[in-house]
N, C-alpha and C positions, 0 to 999 in steps of 0.2 A: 457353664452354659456355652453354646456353640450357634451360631447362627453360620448359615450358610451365603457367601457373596461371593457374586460372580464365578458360580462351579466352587469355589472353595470355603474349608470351613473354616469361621474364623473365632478362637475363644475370645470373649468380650472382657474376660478381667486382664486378657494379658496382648492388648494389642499395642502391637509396637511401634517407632516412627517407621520401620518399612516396611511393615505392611498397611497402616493408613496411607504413605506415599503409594502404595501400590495400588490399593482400591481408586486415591481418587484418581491416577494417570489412568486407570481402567475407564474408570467414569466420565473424565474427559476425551478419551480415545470415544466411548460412542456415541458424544454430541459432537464431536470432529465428524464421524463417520455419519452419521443422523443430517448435519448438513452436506454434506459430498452428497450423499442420496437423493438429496433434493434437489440439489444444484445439477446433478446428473439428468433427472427425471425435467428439468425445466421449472422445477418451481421455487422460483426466484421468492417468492412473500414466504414461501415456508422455510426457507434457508435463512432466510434474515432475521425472519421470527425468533429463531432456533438460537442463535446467535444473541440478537440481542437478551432471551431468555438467561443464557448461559452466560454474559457477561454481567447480565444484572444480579444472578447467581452468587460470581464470583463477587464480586463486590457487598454483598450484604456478608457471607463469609466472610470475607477480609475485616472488615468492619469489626467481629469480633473482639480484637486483640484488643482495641479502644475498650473494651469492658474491664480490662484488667486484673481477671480472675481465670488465668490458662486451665486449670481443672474443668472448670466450669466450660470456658470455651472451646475446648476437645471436646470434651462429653459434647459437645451442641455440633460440633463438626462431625465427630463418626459415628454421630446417630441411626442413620441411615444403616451404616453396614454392620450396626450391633444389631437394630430393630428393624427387620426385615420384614412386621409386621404392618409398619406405617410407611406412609410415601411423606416426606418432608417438603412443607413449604419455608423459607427463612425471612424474616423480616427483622433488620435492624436500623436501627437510630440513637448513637453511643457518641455521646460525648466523653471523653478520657477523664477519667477520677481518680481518684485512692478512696478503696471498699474496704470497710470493715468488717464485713460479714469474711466468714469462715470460709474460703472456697472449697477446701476438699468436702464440706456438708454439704454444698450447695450441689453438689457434683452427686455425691452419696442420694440427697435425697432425691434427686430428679431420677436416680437411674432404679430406686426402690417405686417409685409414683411410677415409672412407666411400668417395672414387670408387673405391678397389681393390673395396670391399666391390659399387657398383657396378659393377664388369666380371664378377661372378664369382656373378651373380644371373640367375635366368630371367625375361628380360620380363614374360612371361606369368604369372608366379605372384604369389601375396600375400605383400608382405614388412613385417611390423610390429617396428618399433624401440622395447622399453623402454628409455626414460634414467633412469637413476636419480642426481640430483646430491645430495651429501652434503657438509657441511660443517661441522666447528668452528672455532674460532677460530684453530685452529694447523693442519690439515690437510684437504685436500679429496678430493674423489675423482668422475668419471665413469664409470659404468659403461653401458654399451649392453650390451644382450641383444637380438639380433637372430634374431628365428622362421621361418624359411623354409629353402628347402633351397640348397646351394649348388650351382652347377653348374660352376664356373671353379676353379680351387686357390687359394688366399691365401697372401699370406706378410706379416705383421705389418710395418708400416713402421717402421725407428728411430726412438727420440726422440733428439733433439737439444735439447730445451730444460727441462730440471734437473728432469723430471717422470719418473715411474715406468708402464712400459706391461706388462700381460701381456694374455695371449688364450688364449682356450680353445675349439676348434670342435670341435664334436661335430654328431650328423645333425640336421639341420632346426632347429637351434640353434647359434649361435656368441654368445659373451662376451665382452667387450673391457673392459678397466679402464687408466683414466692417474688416478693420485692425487699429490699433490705437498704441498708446503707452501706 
């Protein structure tokens, strides 16, 4: 499979550390350049905005690595430039633990749960993914909340790897939770 980011096509089973390093300095080059624009133009609230957006960003990212499952936490990093279908929002609150759950399943399953979620999407509409990752010491949990309308049926994939899934689709809104230990 090939998504296309930023002019280029990038296959999703085989991305590398440089080309993820490459996406995001892309990514960060036009929120640098998104504020210079602003700050050019005179507008000083929207340059700040910008800013503080992108640094609040960066830090729920970072925040990641506290979940201690790096399969997991790539897949939730280069979301974006695999699923060019969804605009990501991120939200994390990770306390550092040791997980027992299987990370390359947890990774497997979320990236099976979105292509179905991609068949069953309209091209042409806006579809925004809140993630919300949570975690204590003993228990985690992914949540997606997906805004848009569906236009294909779903049907929730099994888990196979010692982790807990439910879903809940309602109109122009569907929920998806795997939490584990």
């Amino acid at each position: 499979m090939y998504e296309t980011v930023g002019g280029e096509k990038m296959e999703s089973e085989n991305l590398t550390i440089g080309k993820a390093l490459k996406f995001a300095r892309h990514d960060f080059l036009n929120e640098l350049q998104l504020m210079l624009l602003y700050m050019d133009l005179g507008k000083m609230p929207e340059a700040r905005r910008t800013l503080l957006e992108a640094t609040e960003r960066m830090r729920h990212e970072s925040m990641l690595e506290k979940l201690r499952l790096p399969k997991t936490e790539i897949w939730l990093s280069t979301f974006e430039w695999r699923h060019t279908t969804f605009s990501k929002k991120l939200h994390c609150n990770i306390i550092a633990g040791n997980r027992t759950t299987n990370d390359e399943k947890i990774a497997d399953y979320l990236e099976r749960l979105i292509d179905i979620l991609e068949e069953a999407v309209d091209p042409m509409d806006e579809y925004i993914i809140h993630i919300a990752v949570k975690a204590t010491e003993d228990q985690w949990s992914i949540q997606l909340i997906i805004e848009g309308a569906l236009v294909g049926t779903l049907e929730l994939p099994q888990s196979d790897g010692g982790f807990e899934v439910s879903g809940v689709l309602r109109e122009k809104e569907w929920t998806f939770t795997i939490s584990g230990r």
